[in-house]
C-alpha positions as CSV (number, residue, x, y, z in Angstrom):
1,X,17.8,9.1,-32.4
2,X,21.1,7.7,-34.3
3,X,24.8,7.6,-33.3
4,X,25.2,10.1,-36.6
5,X,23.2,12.4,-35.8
6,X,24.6,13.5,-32.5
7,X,28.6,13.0,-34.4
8,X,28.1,16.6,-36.0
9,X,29.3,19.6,-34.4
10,X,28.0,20.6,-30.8
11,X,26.6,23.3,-31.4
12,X,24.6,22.0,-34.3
13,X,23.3,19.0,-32.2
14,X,22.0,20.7,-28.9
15,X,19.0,22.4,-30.9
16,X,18.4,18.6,-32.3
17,X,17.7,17.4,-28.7
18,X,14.8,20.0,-28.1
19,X,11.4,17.6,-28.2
20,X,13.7,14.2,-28.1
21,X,12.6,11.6,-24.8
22,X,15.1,10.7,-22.5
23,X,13.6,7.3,-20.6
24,X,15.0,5.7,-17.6
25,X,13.3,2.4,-16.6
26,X,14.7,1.0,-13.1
27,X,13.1,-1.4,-10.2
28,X,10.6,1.5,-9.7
29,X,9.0,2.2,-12.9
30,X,9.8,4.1,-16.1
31,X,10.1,7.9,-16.1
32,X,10.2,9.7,-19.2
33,X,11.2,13.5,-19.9
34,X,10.5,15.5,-23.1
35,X,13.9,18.0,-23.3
36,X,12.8,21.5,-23.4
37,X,16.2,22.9,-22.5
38,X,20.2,22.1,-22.7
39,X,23.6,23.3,-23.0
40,X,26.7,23.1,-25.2
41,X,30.3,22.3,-24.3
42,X,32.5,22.2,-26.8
43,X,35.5,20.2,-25.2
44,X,39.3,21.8,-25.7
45,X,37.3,24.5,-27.6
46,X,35.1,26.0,-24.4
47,X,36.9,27.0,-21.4
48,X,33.4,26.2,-19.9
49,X,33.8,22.5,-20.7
50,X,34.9,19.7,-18.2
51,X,37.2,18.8,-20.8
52,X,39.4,21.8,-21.4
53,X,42.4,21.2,-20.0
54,X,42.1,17.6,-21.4
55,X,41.3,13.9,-20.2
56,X,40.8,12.9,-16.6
57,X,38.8,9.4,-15.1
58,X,35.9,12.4,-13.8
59,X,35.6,12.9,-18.2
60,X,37.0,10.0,-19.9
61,X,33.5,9.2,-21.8
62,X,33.4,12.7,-23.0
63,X,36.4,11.5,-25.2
64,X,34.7,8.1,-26.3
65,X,31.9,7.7,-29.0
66,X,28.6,9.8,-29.2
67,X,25.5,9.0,-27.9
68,X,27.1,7.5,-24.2
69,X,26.2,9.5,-21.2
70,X,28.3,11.7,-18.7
71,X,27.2,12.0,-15.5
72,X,29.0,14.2,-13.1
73,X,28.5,15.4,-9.3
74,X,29.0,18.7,-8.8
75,X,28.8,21.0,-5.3
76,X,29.0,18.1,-3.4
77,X,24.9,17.7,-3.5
78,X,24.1,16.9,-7.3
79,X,24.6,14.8,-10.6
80,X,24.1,16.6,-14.0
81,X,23.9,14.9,-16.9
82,X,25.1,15.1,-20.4
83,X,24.5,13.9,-24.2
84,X,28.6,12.9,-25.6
85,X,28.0,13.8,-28.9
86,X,30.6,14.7,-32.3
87,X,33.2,11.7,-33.3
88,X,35.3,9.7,-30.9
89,X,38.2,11.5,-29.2
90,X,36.3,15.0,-29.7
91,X,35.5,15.6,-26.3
92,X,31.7,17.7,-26.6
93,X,28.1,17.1,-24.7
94,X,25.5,18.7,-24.2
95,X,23.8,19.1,-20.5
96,X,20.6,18.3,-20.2
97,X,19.0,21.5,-18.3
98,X,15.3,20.9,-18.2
99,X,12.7,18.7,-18.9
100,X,8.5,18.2,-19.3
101,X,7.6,14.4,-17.3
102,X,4.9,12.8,-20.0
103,X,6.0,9.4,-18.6
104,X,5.7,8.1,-15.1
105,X,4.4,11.5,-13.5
106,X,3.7,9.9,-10.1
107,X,7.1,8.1,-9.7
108,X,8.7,11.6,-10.6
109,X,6.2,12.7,-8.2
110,X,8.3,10.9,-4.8
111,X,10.9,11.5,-6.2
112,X,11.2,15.0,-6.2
113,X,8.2,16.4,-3.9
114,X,7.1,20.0,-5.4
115,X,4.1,21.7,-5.5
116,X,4.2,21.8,-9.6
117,X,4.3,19.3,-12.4
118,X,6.3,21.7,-14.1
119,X,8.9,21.9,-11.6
120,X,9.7,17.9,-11.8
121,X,12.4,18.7,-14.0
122,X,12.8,21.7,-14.3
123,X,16.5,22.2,-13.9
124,X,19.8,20.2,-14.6
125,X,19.8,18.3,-10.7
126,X,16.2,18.2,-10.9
127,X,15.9,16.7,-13.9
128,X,18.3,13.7,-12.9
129,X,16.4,13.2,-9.8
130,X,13.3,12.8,-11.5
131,X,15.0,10.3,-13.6
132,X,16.5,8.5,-11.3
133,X,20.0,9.6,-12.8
134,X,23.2,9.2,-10.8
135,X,26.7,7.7,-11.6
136,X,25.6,4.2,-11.7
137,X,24.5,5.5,-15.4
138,X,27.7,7.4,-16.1
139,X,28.6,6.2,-19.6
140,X,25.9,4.0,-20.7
141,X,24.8,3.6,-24.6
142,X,22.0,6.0,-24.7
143,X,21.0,4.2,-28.2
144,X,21.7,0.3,-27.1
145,X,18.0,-1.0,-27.6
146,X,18.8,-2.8,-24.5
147,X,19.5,-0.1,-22.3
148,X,17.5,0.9,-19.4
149,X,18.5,4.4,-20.1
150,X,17.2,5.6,-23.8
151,X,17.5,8.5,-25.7
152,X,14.8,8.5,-28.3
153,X,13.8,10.8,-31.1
154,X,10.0,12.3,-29.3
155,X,7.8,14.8,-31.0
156,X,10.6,16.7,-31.9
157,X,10.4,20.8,-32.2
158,X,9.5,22.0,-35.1
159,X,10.1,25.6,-34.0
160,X,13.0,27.9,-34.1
161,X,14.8,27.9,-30.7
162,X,15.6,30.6,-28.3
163,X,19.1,30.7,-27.5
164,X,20.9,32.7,-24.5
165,X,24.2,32.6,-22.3
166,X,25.0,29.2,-20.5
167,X,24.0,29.2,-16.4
168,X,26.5,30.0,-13.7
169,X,29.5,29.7,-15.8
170,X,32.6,31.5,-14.4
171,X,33.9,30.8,-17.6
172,X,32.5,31.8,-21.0
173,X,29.7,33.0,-19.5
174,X,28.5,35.5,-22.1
175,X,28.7,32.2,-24.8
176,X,24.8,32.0,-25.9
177,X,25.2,28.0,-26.4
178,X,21.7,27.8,-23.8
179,X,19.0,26.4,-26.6
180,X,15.2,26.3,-24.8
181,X,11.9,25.4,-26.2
182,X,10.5,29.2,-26.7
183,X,7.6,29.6,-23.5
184,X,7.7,26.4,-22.4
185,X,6.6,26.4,-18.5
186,X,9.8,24.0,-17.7
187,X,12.4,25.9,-19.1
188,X,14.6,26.7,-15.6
189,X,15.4,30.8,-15.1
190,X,18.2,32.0,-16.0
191,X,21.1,32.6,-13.1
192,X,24.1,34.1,-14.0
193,X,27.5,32.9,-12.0
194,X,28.2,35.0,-8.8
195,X,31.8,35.2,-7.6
196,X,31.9,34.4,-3.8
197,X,33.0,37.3,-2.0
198,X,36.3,36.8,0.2
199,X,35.9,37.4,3.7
């Protein structure tokens, strides 16, 4: 993968990311995950995004060069991760949502105890488990050769992607900026956001 290709337009890099590897290698092993699904945000453009009403220290590396990652916690119980991508000081990612393990199964395996293989990954939280993601990587060079956190080109899809409405947004919800890997077994369901009812 190179820092150019993930400069372009949001939109027009989350498809590219279907098939790449993402690779973590810590004191445990190496785990590796072939993206099947992800997201768009498309900064001051996407009320969805983290950085729509601009830069704070929780998004800062959204606003830096492409190809770093953003790492976030979110309900208290989970990091999600992201892809910065377009030119410096244009604040878009792309989530990673989803994920088939073809490196490192059985370290993925106690990491994340389900009955499945596909399941490993399958999901944004799950997906950064599996990795061994949290925000110890927040804003590390994806492309640095030296990196123990890699984003790497894969097999690639060759296909034409599916493409639906973004999960649990309260904002922008109907936006179809969700790109999956048509019938792949990982690809998470689809859960649309549900207001919480006042009591």
């Amino acid at each position: 993968m190179r820092r150019k290709q993930l400069a372009g337009p949001v939109l027009d890099v989350a498809p590219l990311l279907l098939g790449a590897v993402f690779r973590h290698t810590t004191a445990e092993g190496t785990v590796a995950v072939r993206i099947t699904e992800v997201e768009a945000y498309d900064g001051p453009n996407d009320p969805g995004s983290h950085a729509y009403r601009g830069e704070t220290p929780r998004n800062a590396v959204m606003f830096g060069p492409p190809g770093h990652l953003y790492v976030y916690f979110t309900y208290g119980m989970h990091f999600c991760m992201n892809v910065v991508t377009g030119p410096a000081g244009t604040p878009s990612a792309v989530l990673l949502r989803a994920g088939e393990v073809i490196e490192g199964v059985e370290l993925a395996r106690t990491r994340r105890a389900v009955a499945k293989d596909r399941d490993l990954a399958r999901g944004p939280a799950r997906l950064c488990v599996a990795l061994g993601i949290n925000r110890e990587q927040n804003a590390v060079d994806l492309l640095a050769r030296d990196s123990p956190v890699r984003l790497l080109d894969g097999p690639g899809f060759a296909g034409t992607p599916s493409a639906g409405p973004r999960v649990g947004l309260r904002e922008a919800p109907d936006w179809p900026w969700r790109f999956w890997i048509p019938d792949d077994p990982t690809v998470s369901p689809y859960r649309p956001h549900v207001p919480k009812r006042r009591t």
